[in-house]
N, C-alpha and C positions, 0 to 999 in steps of 0.2 A: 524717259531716259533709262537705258539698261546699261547695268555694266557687270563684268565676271572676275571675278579673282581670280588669277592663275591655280589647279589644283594641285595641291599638297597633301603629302602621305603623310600619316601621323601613325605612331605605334602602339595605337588603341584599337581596341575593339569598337564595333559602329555602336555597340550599345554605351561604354565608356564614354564614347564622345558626345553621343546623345546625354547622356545624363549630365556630363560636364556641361552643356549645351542650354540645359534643360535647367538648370539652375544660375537663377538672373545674376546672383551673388558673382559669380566666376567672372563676367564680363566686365569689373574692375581691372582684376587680371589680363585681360585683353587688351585695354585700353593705351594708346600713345602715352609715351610719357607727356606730351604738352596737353594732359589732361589736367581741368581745372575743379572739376565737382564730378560726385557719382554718387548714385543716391538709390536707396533700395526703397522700392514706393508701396509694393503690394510685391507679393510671391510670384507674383507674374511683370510686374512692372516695376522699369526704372528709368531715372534719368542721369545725364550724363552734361557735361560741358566741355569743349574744347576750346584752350587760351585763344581769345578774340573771335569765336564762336557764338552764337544763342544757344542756350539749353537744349536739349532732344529728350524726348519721353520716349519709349520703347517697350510695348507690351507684346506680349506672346500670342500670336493671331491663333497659330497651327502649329501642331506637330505630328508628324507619325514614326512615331518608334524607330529607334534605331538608320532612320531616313534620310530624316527633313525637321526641322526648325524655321518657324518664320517668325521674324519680328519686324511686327509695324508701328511708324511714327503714330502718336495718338493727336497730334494736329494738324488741323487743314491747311496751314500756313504752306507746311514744309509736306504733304504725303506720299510715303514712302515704306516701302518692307525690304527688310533684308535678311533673308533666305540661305539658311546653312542647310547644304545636300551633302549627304555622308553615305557614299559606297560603299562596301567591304572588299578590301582588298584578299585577306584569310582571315583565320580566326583575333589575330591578334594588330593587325595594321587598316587601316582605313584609308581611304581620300576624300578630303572636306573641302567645298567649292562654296565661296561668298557670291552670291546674285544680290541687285541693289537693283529694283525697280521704284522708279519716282516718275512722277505726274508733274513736270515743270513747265513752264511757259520756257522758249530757246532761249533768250537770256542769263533766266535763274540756270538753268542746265547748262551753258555754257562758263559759268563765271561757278558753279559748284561742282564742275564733274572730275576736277582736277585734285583740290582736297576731299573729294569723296573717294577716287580712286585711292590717293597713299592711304586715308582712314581705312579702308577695307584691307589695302597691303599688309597694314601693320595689323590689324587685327588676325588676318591670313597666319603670320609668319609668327606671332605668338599662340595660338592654336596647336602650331607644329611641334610649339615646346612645352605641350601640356600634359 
């Protein structure tokens, strides 16, 4: 299951946003408010809860500077990566695209691809105000 976030311009630098990006901590701040836990696990890893959700673990697969961001689920339950690409728009504005590839039987993809999409909206559209 793939899905894309609409792209949004932010008024950062791609290396600003990478580094926002780039630090697990920030992605409290991203988070829906009908968040329920967030949890900094390692430098690289954290988890998260969403109200009547299961837990998500999310560790830092890949990065290339100023780019790209990957984060993947760290269980086999649920596996998944989700993928911040960060263009330069000039020196001082960027545009940041959320990619969400997951490995679902049609089912689970069907009955999760709807709260995965707003999760990713909301995440999107807090980004824009960072």
């Amino acid at each position: 299951m793939n899905l894309e976030s609409p792209k949004i311009s932010v008024s950062k630098s791609p290396q600003d946003v990478f580094d926002f990006l780039s630090d697990i901590k920030n992605f409290e701040a991203l988070m829906p408010e009908n968040i329920s836990k967030f949890e900094v696990l390692e430098e690289d890893k954290f988890l998260f809860a969403l109200k009547g959700m299961p837990e998500i673990r999310l560790k830092i697969q890949e990065t290339t500077p100023s780019e790209k961001i990957v984060l993947g689920s760290t269980s086999d339950k649920f596996p998944f990566t989700l993928t911040g690409t960060i263009t330069k728009i000039d020196d001082n504005s960027s545009e940041v695209q959320l990619l969400f590839d997951g490995k679902f039987n049609p089912m689970m993809a069907m009955m999760i691809k709807s709260p995965i999409t707003n999760f990713m909206g909301t995440l999107t559209s807090n980004i824009e105000k960072i």
